[in-house]
N, C-alpha and C positions, 0 to 999 in steps of 0.2 A: 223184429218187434214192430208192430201197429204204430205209424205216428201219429201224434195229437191232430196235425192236419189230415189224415187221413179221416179220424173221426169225424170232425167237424165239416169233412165233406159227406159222408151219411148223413149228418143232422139236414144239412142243405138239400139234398136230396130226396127230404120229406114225402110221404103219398100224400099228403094235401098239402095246399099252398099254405104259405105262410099268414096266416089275419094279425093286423097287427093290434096292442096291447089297448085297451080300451084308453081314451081320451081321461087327461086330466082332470076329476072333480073339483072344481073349485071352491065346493061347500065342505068339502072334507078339510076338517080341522086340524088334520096331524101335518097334512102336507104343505100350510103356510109359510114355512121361512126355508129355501135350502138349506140350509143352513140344522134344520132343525132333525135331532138323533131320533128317531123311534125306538121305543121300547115297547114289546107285546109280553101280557103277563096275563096267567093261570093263578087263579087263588082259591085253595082247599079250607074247609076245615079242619078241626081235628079227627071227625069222622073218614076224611075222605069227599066230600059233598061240595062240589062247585059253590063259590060265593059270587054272588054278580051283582050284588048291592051297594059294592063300594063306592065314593065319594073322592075326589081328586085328593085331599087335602089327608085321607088314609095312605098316599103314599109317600115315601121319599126315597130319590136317586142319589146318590153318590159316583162319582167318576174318578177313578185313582184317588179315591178316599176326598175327596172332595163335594160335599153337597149341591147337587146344583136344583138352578129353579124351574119347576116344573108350569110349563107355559101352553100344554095343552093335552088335555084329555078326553077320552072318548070310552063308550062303553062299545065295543069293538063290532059286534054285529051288525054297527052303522057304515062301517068301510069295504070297500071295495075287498072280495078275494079272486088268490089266483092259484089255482093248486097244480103242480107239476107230478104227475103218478109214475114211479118207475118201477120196472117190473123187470127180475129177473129172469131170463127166458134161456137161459144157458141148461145143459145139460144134468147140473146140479137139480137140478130143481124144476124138471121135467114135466114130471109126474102134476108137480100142484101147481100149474097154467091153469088148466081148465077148471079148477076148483076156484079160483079168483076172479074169474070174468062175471058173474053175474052179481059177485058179491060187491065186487067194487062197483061194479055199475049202480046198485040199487045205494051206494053211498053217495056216489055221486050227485046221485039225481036227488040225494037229501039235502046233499047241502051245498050246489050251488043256486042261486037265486039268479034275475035276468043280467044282474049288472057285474057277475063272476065269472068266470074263465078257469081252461083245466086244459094241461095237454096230457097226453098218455105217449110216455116211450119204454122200447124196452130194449135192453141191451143183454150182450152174450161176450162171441166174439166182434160184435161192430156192436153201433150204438145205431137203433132204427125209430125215426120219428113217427107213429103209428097215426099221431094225429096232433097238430099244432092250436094253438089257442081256438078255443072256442066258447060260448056259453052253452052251445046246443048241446044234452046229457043224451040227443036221439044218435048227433054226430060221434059221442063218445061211446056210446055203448056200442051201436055201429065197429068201431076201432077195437072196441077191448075180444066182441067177437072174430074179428080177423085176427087179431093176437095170436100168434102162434110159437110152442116153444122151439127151441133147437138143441134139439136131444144129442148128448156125448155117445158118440159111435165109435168107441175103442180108441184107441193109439191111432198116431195117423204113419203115411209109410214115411222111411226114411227122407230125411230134405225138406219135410213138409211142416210147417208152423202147427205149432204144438194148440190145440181148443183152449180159448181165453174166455174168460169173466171179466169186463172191465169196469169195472165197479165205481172204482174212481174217478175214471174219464169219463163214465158217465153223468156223475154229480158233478163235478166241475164242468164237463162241455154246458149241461142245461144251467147250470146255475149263472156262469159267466154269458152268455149267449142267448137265453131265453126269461130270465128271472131280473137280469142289472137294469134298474132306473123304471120298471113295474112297479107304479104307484098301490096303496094299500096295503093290505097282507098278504101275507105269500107262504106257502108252507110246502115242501117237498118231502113226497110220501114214496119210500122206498120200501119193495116187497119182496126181499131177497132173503139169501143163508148169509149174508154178511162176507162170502169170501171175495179173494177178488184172485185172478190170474190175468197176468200181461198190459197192465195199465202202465202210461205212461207218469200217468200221476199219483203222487201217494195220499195217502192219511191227511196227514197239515197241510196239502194246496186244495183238498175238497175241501174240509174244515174251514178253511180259509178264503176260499169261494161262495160259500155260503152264506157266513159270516156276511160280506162284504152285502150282501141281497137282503139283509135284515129277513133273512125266511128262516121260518122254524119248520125243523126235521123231524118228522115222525121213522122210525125204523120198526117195520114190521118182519121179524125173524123165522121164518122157516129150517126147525134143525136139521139136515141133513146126511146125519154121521161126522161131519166135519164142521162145528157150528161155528160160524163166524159173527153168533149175535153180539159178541164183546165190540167187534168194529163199530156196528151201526150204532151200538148206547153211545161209542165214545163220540163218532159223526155226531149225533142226534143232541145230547144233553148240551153242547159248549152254545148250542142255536137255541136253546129252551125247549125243546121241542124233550122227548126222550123214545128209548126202544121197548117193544111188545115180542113179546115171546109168543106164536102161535103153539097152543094145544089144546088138550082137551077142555081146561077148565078156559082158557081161552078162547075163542074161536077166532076166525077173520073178522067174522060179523059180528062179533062184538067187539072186536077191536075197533073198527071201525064207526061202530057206535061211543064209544071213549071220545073219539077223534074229533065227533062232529059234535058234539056235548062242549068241548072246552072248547071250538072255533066259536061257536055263540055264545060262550061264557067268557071271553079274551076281556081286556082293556089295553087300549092304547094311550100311550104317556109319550109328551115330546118334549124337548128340551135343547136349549141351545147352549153348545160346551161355554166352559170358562174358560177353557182352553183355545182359544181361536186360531193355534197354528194349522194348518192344511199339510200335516209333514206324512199323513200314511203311515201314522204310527197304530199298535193295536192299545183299545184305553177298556181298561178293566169295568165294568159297573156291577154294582149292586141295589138291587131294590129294597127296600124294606118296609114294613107295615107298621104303622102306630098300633092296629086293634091286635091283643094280643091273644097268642093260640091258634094261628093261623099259616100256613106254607103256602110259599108263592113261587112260581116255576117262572123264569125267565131267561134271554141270554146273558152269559157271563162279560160280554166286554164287544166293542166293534171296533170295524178300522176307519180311523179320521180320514177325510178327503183326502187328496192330494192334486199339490201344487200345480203339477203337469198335468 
C-alpha cells in the first residue's frame, strides 16, 4: 500500500513551483484577533433565492449550546479567496476528463478576481499537483488542458499493486499542506464518483482535515455504475459546503454556476469562543436567523487550537 509520505512527495514534486499564499490583509475584518473562529454562511429563502441583504445583528452563534458574541462581520465578496479544484483522473471516470476542462476553466475565470488564487490537482493512483497557487485563470486553464486521465487497463499481473483512487489522501494531503493558516475563504471543489481505492486515510481524517482549514467542500458527483456520491454529501455537508449530482437536468456548468452564485452571496461572521481553552477539542456550532422563513447553510462545528 502507497504511504502517506509517498504522496506528499508527488505533491512536492509539483510541475510548477510552489507561489506562495498571498500576504496577510490587514483591512480584512474577520482576521483581527487569532484568536477569533470564522464562520462562512449561505442564506436561502423560502423559494430557494440567495439572500445577501442581511445585517450582523440577523444572526446569532451558539457554540456547544452557548451564545456567543459576534465581534465581526463582513458581506463575504469582500475577502480574499482560495479555491483548491480536484479532479478525478483515475480510470473510473475516464471518459468525463475532457468534458471538464473547459467547463471549469470558464468557472474559474468567473470567479476568481486579482486578489484570489486556485490550485488544480488531480489524483488517481498518486496525487499530481498540475498547478500550485496562482491568480492567473491563463496559468490555470493552461494546467486544466494538460490534465490528463489515467484510464483502468484491466487487472494488473500477478505481484503487482492493484490501480488506486486515493480520494482521501488527496483531501487530506491538499487540505493539511496547502489550505492550513490561508487567510480568507477557502473552498475545496472536488470532481469525482465519490469512490476511493487504497488510501491511506479515511472518511473522518479528510473530514477532519478540512474542518481544521475552515474551507467549504463542494462535491460534484459523476455516477459511474458504482456511485459513490453518498461519500462526497457526507465529506462536503459537516464543512457547509454540500454535494451535486451531475446529469441531465444538472449539468457541470450549471453546477458550477450554483457555486459561484453563493461564493458572492457568502457572509462571514467572527467570534472569539467563551471557551478560551486551546485543548483540540471539536466545538459544535449552530447559526441561526432572527428573520424568519429562511435556511442557512453553514459548518457544523470546528476544532479549537491547540496547546502544542
Amino acid at each position: 500500500m502507497q504511504t502517506l509520505l509517498s504522496i506528499l512527495l508527488a505533491i512536492a514534486c509539483a510541475q510548477d513551483p510552489v507561489q506562495p499564499p498571498p500576504a496577510k490583509d490587514p483591512e480584512t475584518p474577520i482576521k483581527v484577533d487569532v484568536d477569533v473562529v470564522n464562520v462562512l454562511c449561505t442564506v436561502y429563502d423560502k423559494r430557494g433565492v440567495l439572500v445577501s441583504d442581511l445585517k450582523k445583528d440577523d444572526f446569532e452563534i451558539f457554540e456547544n449550546g452557548r451564545r456567543q458574541e459576534i465581534r465581526y462581520f463582513a458581506r463575504d465578496t469582500d475577502l480574499p479567496l482560495t479555491v483548491a479544484l480536484l479532479v478525478d483522473v483515475s480510470g473510473s471516470v475516464a471518459r468525463l476528463v475532457e468534458l471538464e476542462k473547459d467547463t471549469a476553466a470558464k468557472f474559474l475565470e468567473a470567479v476568481l478576481r486579482p486578489s484570489d488564487q486556485a490550485l488544480l490537482v488531480g489524483f488517481s493512483s498518486t496525487i499530481i499537483m498540475w498547478r500550485d497557487f496562482t491568480s492567473s485563470t491563463t496559468a490555470l486553464r493552461d494546467a486544466l488542458t494538460r490534465l490528463r486521465s489515467m484510464p483502468f487497463r484491466g487487472l494488473p499481473a500477478d505481484g503487482q499493486p492493484m490501480p488506486a483512487t486515493l480520494f482521501y489522501d488527496a483531501v487530506y494531503a491538499i487540505a493539511t499542506n496547502k489550505l492550513t493558516n490561508v487567510p480568507g475563504r477557502k473552498a475545496m471543489l472536488i470532481i469525482s464518483d465519490g469512490l476511493d481505492n487504497g488510501s491511506v486515510k479515511h472518511a473522518p481524517d479528510a473530514i477532519e482535515a478540512v474542518q481544521k482549514t475552515d474551507s467549504l467542500v463542494y462535491g460534484i458527483c459523476y455516477t459511474t455504475g458504482y456511485s459513490g456520491c453518498s461519500y462526497l454529501k457526507d465529506l462536503a455537508e459537516p464543512t457547509g459546503g454540500r454535494m451535486f449530482e451531475v446529469g441531465k437536468k444538472m449539468p457541470l456548468s450549471k453546477i458550477f454556476e450554483i457555486i459561484e452564485a453563493e461564493m458572492r452571496s457568502q457572509y462571514a461572521l467572527g467570534y472569539v469562543s467563551s471557551n478560551a481553552a486551546h485543548d483540540g477539542s471539536f466545538r459544535k456550532l449552530q447559526v441561526r436567523l432572527r428573520p424568519k422563513g429562511l435556511k442557512i447553510e453553514t459548518r457544523k462545528g470546528y476544532y479549537a487550537a491547540s496547546a502544542n
